[in-house]
N, C-alpha and C positions, 0 to 999 in steps of 0.2 A: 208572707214576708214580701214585701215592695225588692221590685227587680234591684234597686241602688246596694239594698243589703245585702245581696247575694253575690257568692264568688261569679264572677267571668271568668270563661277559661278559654284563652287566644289559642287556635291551633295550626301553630305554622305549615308551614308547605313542608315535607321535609328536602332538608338543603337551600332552601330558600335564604337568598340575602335581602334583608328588608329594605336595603338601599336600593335593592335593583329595579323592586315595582315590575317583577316578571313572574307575579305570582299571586291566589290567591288569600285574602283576608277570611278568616271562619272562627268565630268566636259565640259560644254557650253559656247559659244560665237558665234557669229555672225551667228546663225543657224544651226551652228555643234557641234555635240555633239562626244566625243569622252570616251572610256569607256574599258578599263580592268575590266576581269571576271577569277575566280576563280571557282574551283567545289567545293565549300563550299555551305551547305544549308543555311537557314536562320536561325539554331540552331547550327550554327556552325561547324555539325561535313562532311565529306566527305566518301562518295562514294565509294566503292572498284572498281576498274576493268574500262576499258576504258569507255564501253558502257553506264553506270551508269553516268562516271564522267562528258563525253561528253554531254549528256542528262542537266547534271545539269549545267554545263557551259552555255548551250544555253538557257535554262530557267532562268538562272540568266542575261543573255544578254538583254533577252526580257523583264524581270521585269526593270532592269535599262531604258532601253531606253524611256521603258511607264514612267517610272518617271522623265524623262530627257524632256517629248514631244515628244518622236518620237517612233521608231515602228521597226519591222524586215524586211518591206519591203524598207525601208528607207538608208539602211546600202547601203554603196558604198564602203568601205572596212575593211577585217579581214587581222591577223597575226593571226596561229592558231602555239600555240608551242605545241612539242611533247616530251615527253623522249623516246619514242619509234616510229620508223617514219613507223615499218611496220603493227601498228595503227590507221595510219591514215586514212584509208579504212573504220575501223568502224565507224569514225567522219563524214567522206564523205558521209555516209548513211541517219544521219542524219542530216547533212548540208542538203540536200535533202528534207528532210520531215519538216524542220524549215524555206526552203525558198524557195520561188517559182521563174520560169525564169523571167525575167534573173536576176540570183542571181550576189550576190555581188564580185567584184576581190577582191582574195586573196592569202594570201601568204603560204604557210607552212613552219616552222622550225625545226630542231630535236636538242637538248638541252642535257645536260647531265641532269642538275635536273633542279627542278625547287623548287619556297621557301616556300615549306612547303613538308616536309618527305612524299612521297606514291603521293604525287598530279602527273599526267599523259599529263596534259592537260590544256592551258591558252589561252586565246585569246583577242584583244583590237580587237576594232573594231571603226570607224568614219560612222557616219549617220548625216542624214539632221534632224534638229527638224521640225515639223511638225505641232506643237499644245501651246501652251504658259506652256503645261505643270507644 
C-alpha cells in the first residue's frame, strides 16, 4: 500500500500549543516515523550556547521517538541545520555519544536563522518504529 493511502498519525507534544512552535512535530505511517526537534525543553524555555542546545535537541529526539515506538538506534536519517556551520564539530561529538556504529546518514545545513530568536540548531530525523508505541 503507497504511503498516500495510509493513515498518518500526528503525535503532539503533550500540552503543546501549536501556535507556540516550542515544541516538537512527530508523525507515523507505515512503520516510519519521521520527527522534527527543537532545543526547547519541556518548560519551554532554551538553552544558551551550541553544546547545551545540541544536547537538548538529541534528548528531545530521543523522547519523541520512544513516544513514536521507536528508539535512536532505529534512526536511518538526520538533516542537522546550523546557524553557524563551524559548530557543527561540537554536534558531531555528540552525535557520537547519542549513537552507536553504524550511525545513521545524514546531512548537514548552515542557515541563516532559524524560527525562534538565539536557537542554534534543528534537526528532523526518519526511523523505523519499532514497538506499537
Amino acid at each position: 500500500m503507497a504511503l498516500a493511502q495510509q493513515a498518518v498519525t500526528f503525535i503532539p507534544e503533550p500540552g503543546a500549543d501549536p501556535e507556540a512552535a516550542l515544541y516538537s512535530d512527530t508523525a507515523t505511517a507505515g512503520g516510519v516515523v519521521w520527527t522534527t526537534q527543537i532545543p526547547t525543553s519541556p518548560d519551554g524555555t532554551m538553552p544558551d550556547g551550541i553544546e547545551a542546545q545540541s544536547r537538548q535537541v538529541l534528548d528531545n529526539l530521543r523522547y519523541a521517538l520512544e513516544r513514536a515506538g521507536s528508539c535512536l538506534d532505529h534512526v536511518m536519517h538526520m538533516t542537522i541545520y546550523f546557524t553557524d556551520m563551524t559548530e557543527r564539530a561540537v554536534f558531531n561529538e555528540l552525535y557520537r555519544e547519542y549513537f552507536s556504529a553504524p550511525r545513521p546518514v545524514r546531512c548537514a545545513l548552515g542557515v541563516n536563522q532559524l524560527g525562534i530568536p538565539g536557537m542554534k540548531v534543528e534537526l528532523t530525523a526518519t526511523a523505523a518504529v519499532t514497538s506499537a508505541g
